[in-house]
C-alpha positions in Angstrom: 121.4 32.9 144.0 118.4 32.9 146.3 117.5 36.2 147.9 118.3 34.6 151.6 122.0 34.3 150.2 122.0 37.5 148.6 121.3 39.4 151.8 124.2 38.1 153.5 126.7 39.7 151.4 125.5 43.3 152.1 126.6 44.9 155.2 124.8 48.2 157.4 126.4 51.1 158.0 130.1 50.6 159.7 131.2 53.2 162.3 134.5 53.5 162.0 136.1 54.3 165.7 139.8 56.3 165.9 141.4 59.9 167.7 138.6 61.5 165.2 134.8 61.7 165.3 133.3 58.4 163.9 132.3 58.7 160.6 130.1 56.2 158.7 131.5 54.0 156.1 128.5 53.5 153.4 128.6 50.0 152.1 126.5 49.1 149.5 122.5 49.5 150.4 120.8 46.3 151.8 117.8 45.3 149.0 115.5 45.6 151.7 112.0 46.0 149.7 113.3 42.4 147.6 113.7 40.7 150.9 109.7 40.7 151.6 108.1 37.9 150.5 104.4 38.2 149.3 101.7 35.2 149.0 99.3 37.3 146.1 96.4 35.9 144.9 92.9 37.3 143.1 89.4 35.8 142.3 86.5 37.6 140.9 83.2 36.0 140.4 79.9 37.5 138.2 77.5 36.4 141.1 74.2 35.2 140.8 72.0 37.1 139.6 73.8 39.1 137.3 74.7 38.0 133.3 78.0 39.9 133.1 80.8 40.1 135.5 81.5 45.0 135.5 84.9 43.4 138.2 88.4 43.9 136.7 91.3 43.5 138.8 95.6 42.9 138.1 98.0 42.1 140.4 101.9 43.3 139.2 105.2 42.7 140.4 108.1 45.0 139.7 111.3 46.9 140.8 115.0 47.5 139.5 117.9 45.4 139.7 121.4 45.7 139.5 123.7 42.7 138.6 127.5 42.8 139.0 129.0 41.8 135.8 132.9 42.2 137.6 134.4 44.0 141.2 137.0 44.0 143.0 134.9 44.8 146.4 135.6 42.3 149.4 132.3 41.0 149.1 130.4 41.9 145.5 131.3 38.6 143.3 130.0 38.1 139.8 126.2 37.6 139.5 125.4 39.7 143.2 122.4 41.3 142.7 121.2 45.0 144.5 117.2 44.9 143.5 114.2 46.2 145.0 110.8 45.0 144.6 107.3 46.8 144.9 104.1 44.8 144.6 100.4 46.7 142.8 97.3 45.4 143.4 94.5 47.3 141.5 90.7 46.6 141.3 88.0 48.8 139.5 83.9 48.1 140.2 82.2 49.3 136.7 79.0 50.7 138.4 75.9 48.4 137.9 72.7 49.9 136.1 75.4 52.2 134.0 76.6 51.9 130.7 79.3 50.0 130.0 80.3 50.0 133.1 82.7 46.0 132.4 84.5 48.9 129.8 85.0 51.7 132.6 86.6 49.4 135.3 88.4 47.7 132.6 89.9 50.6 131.2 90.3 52.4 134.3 92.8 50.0 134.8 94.9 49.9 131.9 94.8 53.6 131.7 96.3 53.4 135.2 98.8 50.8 134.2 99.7 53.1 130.8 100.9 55.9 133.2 102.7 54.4 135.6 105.2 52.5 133.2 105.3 55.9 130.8 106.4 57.9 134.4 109.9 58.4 133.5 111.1 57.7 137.3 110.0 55.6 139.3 110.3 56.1 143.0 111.6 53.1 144.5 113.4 54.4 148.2 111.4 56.5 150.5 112.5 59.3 151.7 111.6 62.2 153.4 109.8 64.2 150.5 109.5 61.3 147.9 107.1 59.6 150.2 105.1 62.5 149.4 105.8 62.8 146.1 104.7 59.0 145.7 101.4 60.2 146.8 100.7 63.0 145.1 101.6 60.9 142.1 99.0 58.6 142.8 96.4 61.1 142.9 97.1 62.7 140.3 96.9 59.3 138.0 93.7 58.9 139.6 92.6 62.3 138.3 94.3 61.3 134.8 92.2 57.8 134.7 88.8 59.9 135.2 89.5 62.7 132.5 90.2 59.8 130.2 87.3 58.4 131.1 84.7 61.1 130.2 86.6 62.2 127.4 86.6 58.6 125.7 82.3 58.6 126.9 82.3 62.3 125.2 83.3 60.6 122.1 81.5 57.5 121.8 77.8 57.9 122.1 77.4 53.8 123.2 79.8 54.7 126.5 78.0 57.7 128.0 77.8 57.4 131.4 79.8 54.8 132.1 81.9 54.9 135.5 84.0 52.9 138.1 85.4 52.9 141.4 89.4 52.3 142.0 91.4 50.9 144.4 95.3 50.3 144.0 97.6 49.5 146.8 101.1 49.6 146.2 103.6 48.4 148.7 107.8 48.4 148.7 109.3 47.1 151.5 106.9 47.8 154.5 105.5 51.0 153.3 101.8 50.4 151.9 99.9 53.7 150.0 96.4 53.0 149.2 94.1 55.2 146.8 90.8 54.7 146.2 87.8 56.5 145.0 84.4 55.1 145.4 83.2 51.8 147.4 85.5 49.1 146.5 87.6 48.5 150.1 90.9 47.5 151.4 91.2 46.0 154.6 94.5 45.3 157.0 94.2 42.1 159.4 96.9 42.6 161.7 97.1 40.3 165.1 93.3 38.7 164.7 91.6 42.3 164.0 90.1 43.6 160.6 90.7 47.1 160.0 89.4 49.1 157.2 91.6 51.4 155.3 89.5 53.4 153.1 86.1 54.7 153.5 83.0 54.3 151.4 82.4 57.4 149.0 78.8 57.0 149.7 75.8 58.8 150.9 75.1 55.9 153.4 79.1 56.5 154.6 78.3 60.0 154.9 75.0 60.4 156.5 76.7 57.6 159.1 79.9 59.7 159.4 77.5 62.8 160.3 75.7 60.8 162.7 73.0 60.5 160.1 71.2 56.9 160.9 68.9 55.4 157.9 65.6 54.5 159.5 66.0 51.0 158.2 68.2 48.6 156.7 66.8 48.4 153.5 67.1 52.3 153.1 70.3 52.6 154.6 71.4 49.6 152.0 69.8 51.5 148.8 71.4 54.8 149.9 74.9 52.5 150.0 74.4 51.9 146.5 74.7 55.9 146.0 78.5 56.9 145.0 79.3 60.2 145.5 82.1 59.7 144.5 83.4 57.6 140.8 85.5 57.3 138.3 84.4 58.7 134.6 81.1 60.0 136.4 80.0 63.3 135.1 78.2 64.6 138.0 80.8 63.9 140.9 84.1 65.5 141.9 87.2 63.0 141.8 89.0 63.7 144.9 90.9 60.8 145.4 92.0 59.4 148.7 95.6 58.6 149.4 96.6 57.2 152.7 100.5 55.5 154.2 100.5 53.2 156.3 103.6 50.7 157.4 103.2 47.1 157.6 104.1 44.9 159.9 105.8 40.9 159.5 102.4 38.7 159.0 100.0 41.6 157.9 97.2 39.9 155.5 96.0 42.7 153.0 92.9 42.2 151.8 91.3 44.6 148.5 87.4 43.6 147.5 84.6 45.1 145.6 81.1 45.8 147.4 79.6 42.3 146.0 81.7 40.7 148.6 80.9 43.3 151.7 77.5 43.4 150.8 77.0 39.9 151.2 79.5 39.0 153.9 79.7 41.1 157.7 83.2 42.2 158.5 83.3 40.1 161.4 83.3 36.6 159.1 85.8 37.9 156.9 88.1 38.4 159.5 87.2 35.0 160.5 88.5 33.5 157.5 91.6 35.5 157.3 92.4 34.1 160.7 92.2 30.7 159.5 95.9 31.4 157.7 95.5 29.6 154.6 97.0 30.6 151.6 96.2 34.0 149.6 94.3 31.4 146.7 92.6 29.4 149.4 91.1 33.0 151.1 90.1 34.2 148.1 87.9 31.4 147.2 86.4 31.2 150.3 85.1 34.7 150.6 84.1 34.0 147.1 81.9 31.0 148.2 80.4 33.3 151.3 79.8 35.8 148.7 77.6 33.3 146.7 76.1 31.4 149.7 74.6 34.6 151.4 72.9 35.1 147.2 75.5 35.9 145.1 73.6 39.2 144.4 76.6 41.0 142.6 80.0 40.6 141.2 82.2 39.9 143.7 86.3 40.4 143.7 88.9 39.7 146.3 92.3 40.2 146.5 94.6 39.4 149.2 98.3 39.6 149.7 99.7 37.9 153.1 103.5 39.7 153.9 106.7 38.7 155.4 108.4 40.9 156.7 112.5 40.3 157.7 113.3 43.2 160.7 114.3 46.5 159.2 116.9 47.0 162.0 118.0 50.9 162.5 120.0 51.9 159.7 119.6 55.0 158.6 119.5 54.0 155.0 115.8 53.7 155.5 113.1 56.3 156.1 111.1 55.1 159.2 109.2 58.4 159.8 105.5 59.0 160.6 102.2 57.6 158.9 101.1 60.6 156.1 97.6 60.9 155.0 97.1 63.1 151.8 93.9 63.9 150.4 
């Protein structure tokens, strides 16, 4: 049964109308989060110049599902499916000039992945406090994925020093969480503007925040290349960033390491996003901007364009306030 069929045989919230106060009549919950539809796609590159390719990136699908085997309800038949869906995009920079910096990234990621399927709940409905929760979870893996990180370095001499940024955004339904620690981005396009969700843990970000301005580009692009912040990296603190943020029908999410925004201005990546061509088809071409403009580093795009049915009003859904945690 396609999902467009499915939805049709859940019903909202009834008020029931009498001589008493209405009360609510709680049919079974629409699958909201399994009606949006995502066009996913990922492309990483090793560049140019360099000989091995430090990008990792995974793309995951998941949810819960509930079939009806038999009922007697008016309108659950046989083989009705309640589901939700979430969708995980993840990518992880293994810092050049490092040591095994194509191990950090790589690992990060699986360490990320072993953690999230060995959480004994999943959170799969917002609420109030399990928004929250969600993101508090999130930072807290990221914290996990660094203190494996230098304990696996402390114990092999050949991967001292080696270090990664993260980025992983996570969407159900309409609710997006990003975290990230280090340079690797995530952009929204929304309505023919780019927006940047996360901010560089950088000394160039921070000089610029505090109205800092390198004397020239070249400077200003070395002092880029100076995390402040990483994954696995002994002399940094991991304070990772977690940020909600609700999406709307026809968002284009856009994840990508520094080999593509060093290469490529904001202002052309928005201009291929505008084009509208599939997820696969705007990841290559970013990739191909990337290497026209030198190909100087490993470059890594992800991009997930959304669909989005209307929500509507029922109160089965939390539609509260944007939450930033830090």
């Amino acid at each position: 049964m396609s999902k467009a069929s499915r939805s049709e045989t859940h019903t909202r919230l009834k008020i029931v109308t009498g001589q008493t106060s209405p009360k609510p009549e709680l049919s079974a919950p629409e699958p909201f989060s399994s009606l949006v539809t995502v066009d996913l796609a990922g492309l990483s590159h090793p560049g140019l110049v360099r000989p091995d390719n430090q990008d990792h990136f995974l793309i995951v699908r998941g949810g819960r599902a509930l079939e009806t085997v038999c009922s007697n309800l008016a309108e659950v038949s046989p083989g009705v499916i309640f589901d939700e869906t979430v969708y995980a995009m993840v990518i992880a920079d293994g810092l050049g000039g490092y040591a095994a910096g194509e191990v950090a990234s790589r690992r990060a990621i699986y360490y990320l992945l072993s953690m999230v399927l060995h959480t004994p709940d999943w959170i799969l409905r917002r609420g109030p406090t399990k928004g929250s929760e969600v993101m508090e979870r999130m930072a807290d893996r990221f914290r996990s994925v660094n203190a494996a990180l230098l304990r696996e370095a402390a114990a092999q001499a050949s991967l001292n020093g080696m270090s990664t940024t993260m980025t992983a955004a996570v969407t159900l339904g309409d609710d997006l969480i990003v975290t990230h620690v280090g340079d690797s981005r995530a952009y929204l396009y929304r309505g023919g503007a780019l927006q940047r969700l996360t901010r560089d843990h950088s000394l160039a970000d921070r000089l610029l925040r505090e109205g800092v301005k390198a004397p020239t580009d070249r400077l200003s692009r070395e002092l880029r290349g100076i995390l402040l912040q990483a994954l696995g990296a002994k002399d940094t603190l991991c304070k990772p960033e977690v940020n909600h943020f609700v999406l709307n029908d026809g968002d284009c999410l856009l994840l990508c390491t520094d080999g593509l925004t060093n290469q490529v201005d904001d202002s052309v990546i928005a201009d291929v996003l505008r084009k509208n061509m599939s997820a696969a088809d705007s990841c290559q071409a970013l990739i191909d901007l990337s290497l026209k403009n030198g190909g100087l580093d490993n470059a890594t795009v992800l991009i997930g364009r959304y669909s989005i049915p209307s929500r509507g009003h029922s109160p089965l859904y939390y539609t509260g306030p944007k939450r930033t945690h830090h």
